[in-house]
C-alpha positions as CSV (number, residue, x, y, z in Angstrom):
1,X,105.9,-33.3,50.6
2,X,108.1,-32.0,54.2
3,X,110.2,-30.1,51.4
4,X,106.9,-28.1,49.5
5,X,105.2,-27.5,53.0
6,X,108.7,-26.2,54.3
7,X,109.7,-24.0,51.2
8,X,105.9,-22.6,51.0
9,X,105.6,-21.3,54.2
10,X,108.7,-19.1,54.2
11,X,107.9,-17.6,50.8
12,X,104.4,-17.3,51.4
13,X,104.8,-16.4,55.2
14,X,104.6,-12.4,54.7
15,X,101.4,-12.4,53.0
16,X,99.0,-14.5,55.2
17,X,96.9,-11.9,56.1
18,X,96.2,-8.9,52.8
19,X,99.5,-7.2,52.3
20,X,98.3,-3.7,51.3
21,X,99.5,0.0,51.4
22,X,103.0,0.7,53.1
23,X,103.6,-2.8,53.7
24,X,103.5,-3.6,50.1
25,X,105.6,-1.0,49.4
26,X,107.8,-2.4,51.6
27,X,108.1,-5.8,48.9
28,X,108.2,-4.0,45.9
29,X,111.9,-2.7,47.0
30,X,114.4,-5.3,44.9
31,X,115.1,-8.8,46.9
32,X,112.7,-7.4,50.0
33,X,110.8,-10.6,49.6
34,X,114.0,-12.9,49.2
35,X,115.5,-11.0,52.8
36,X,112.4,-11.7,54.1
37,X,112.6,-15.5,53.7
38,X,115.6,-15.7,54.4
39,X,114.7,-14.9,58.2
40,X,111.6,-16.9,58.0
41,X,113.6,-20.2,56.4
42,X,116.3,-19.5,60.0
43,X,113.0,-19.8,62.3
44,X,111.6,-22.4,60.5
45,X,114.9,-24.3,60.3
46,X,115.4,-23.9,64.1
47,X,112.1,-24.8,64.9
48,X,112.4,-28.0,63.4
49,X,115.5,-29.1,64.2
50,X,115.0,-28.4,67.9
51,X,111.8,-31.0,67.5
52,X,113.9,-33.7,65.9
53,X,117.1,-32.9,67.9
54,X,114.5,-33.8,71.6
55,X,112.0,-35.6,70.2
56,X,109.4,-33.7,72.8
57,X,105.4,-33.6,71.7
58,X,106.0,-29.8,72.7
59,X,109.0,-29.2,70.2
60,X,106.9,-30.5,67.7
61,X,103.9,-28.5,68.1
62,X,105.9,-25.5,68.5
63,X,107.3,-26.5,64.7
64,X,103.6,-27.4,63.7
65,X,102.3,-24.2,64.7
66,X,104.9,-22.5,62.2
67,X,104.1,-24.6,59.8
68,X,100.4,-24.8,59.6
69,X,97.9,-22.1,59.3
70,X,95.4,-23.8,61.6
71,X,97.5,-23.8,64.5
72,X,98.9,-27.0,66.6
73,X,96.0,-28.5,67.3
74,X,94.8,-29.0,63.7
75,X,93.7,-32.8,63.2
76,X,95.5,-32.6,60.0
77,X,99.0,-31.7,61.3
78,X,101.3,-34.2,59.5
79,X,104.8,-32.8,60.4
80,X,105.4,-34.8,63.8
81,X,103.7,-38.2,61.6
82,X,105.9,-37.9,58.8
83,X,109.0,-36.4,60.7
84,X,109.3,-39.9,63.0
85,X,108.7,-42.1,60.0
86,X,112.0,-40.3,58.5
87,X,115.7,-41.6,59.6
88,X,117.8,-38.8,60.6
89,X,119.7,-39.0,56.5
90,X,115.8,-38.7,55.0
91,X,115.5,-36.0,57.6
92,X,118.8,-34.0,56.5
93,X,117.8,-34.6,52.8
94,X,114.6,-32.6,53.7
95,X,115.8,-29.3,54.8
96,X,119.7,-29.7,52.0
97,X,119.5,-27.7,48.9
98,X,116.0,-25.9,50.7
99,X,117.2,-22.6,51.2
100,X,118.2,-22.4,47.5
101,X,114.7,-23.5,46.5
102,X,113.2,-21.1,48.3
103,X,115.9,-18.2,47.2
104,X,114.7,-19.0,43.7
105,X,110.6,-18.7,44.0
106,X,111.4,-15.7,46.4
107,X,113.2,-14.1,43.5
108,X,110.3,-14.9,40.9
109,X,108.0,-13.4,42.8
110,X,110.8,-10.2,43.8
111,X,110.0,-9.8,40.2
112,X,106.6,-10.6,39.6
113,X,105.5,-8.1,42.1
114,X,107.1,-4.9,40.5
115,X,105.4,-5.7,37.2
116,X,102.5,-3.9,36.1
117,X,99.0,-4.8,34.1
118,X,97.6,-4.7,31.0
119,X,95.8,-1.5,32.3
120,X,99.2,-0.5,33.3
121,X,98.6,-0.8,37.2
122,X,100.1,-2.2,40.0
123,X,99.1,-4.6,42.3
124,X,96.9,-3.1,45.6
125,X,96.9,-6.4,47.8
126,X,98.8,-9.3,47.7
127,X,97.3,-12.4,49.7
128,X,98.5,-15.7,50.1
129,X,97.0,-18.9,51.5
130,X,93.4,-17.4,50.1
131,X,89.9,-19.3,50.3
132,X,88.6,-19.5,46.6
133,X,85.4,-18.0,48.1
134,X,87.2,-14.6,48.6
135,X,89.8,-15.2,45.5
136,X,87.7,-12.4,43.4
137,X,88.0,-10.0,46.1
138,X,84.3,-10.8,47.6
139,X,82.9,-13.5,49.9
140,X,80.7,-15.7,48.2
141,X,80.5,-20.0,48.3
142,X,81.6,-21.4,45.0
143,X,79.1,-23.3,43.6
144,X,80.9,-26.5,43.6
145,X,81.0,-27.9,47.2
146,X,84.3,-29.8,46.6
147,X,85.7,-26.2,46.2
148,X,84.5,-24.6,49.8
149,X,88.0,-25.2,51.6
150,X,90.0,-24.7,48.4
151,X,92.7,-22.0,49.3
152,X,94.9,-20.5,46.3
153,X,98.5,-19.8,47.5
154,X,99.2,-16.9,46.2
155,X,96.5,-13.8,44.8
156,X,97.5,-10.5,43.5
157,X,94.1,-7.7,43.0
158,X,95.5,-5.5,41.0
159,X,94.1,-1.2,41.0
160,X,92.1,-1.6,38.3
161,X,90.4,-4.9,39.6
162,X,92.0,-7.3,37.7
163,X,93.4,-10.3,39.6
164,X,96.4,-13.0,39.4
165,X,96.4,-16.0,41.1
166,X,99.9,-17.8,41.7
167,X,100.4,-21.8,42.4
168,X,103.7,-22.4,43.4
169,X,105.2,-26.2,42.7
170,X,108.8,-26.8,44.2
171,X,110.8,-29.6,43.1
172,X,111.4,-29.2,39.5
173,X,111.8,-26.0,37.5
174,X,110.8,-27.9,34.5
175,X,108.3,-30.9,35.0
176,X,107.4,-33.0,32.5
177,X,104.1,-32.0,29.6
178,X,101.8,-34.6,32.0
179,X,102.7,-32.7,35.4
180,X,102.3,-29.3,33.5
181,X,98.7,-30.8,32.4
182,X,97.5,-31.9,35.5
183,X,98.4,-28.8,37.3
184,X,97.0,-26.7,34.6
185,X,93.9,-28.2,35.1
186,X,93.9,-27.8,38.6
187,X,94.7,-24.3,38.4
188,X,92.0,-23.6,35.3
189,X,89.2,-25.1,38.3
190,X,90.3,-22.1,40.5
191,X,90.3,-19.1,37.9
192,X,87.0,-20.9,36.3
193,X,85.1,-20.4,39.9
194,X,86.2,-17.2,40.7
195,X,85.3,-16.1,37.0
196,X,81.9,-17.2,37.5
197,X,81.3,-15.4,40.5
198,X,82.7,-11.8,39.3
199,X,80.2,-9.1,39.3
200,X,82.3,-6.5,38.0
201,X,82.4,-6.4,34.3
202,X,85.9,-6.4,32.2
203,X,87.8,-7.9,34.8
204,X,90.2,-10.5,33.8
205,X,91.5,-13.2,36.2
206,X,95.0,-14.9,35.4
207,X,96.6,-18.1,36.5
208,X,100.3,-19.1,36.7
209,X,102.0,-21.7,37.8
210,X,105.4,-21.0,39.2
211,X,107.7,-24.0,39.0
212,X,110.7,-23.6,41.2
213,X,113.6,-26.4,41.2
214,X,116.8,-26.1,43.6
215,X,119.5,-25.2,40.8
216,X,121.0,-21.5,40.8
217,X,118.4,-19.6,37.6
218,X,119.7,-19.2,34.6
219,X,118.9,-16.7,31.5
220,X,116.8,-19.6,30.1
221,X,114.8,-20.2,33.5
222,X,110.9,-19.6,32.4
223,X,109.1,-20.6,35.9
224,X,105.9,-19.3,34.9
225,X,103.2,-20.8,33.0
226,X,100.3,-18.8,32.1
227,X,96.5,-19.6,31.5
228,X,93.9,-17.0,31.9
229,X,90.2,-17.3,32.1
């Protein structure tokens, strides 16, 4: 779980607030995104490693604040409760083989961001770590309150108004047909309530799952699976 929390925070990290204009031109340039985490996997891995290296409640909210979108104080933070349950080998297995993993979901997406529609645009805003209330581009409850404090890691609005959203699993580039199901369905809740809630007509909303693993790709690495609503 350490791993996934780790690896999504320094893909994702550049897109937590709506990635627009110059700045998204800035990721469409060929391994910007995978530079980028790069940096943000060295400050990530420093932070850490200074908290389990003293030990010190400070260290460890420092880390926790990185980490966590809601800040240090969250009553949720897990990283200082599951980092002193580890030994120091579970805690070196965490962070070994991570900066591959997240080389290889920083290089989907490198790709995934220079492609264009079915209208033949490109993408306006990326936004990661997004509410489903605000994944069709408007502010609105879903109707189902186990929904409200859904977030979707990944959305891209495209020019023309159509809209992808991205689920990123790390762990195994190719899971087996029950893990694909489940997070299929979980997925299919997400593009279902946005759909619902569109007010625009003949706007399509697409869901993929990107499965990243820790190997180097290879020609026959297919990450992405694709449902749309």
């Amino acid at each position: 779980m350490l791993r996934g929390v780790i690896a999504h925070r320094a893909v994702l990290w550049p897109f937590t607030r709506p990635c627009i204009g110059p700045w998204l031109d800035t990721y469409r340039r060929r391994r910007a995104i995978q530079s980028e985490a790069d940096i943000t996997m060295d400050v990530l891995e420093t932070s850490i490693r200074a908290a389990w290296d003293s030990g010190h409640a400070a260290q460890y909210r420092a880390a926790e604040a990185l980490l966590n979108l809601n800040g240090p104080s969250d009553e949720k933070a897990a990283f200082e409760a599951v980092s002193r349950r580890l030994s120091q080998s579970d805690r070196d297995a965490v962070l070994a083989g991570l900066r591959g993993t997240v080389r290889n979901a920083a290089d989907a997406l490198d790709q995934w961001v220079r492609t264009r529609g079915t209208r033949g645009d490109e993408f306006s805003c990326l936004w990661a770590e997004v509410p489903l209330l605000a994944v069709d581009g408007y502010f609105k409850q879903p109707d189902d309150a186990a929904q409200h404090n859904a977030q979707v890691d990944l959305v891209g609005f495209r020019a023309g108004g159509d809209v992808e959203i991205i689920d990123l699993k790390f762990g195994n580039h190719a899971p087996p047909d029950w893990v694909v199901t489940r997070d299929r369905k979980q997925i299919d809740r997400y593009l279902h309530a946005a759909r619902a809630r569109l007010t625009a007509p003949n706007r399509q909303i697409t869901g993929r799952l990107l499965y990243i693993g820790r190997g180097t790709p290879t020609s026959h690495w297919t990450p992405w699976q694709s449902l749309t609503a």
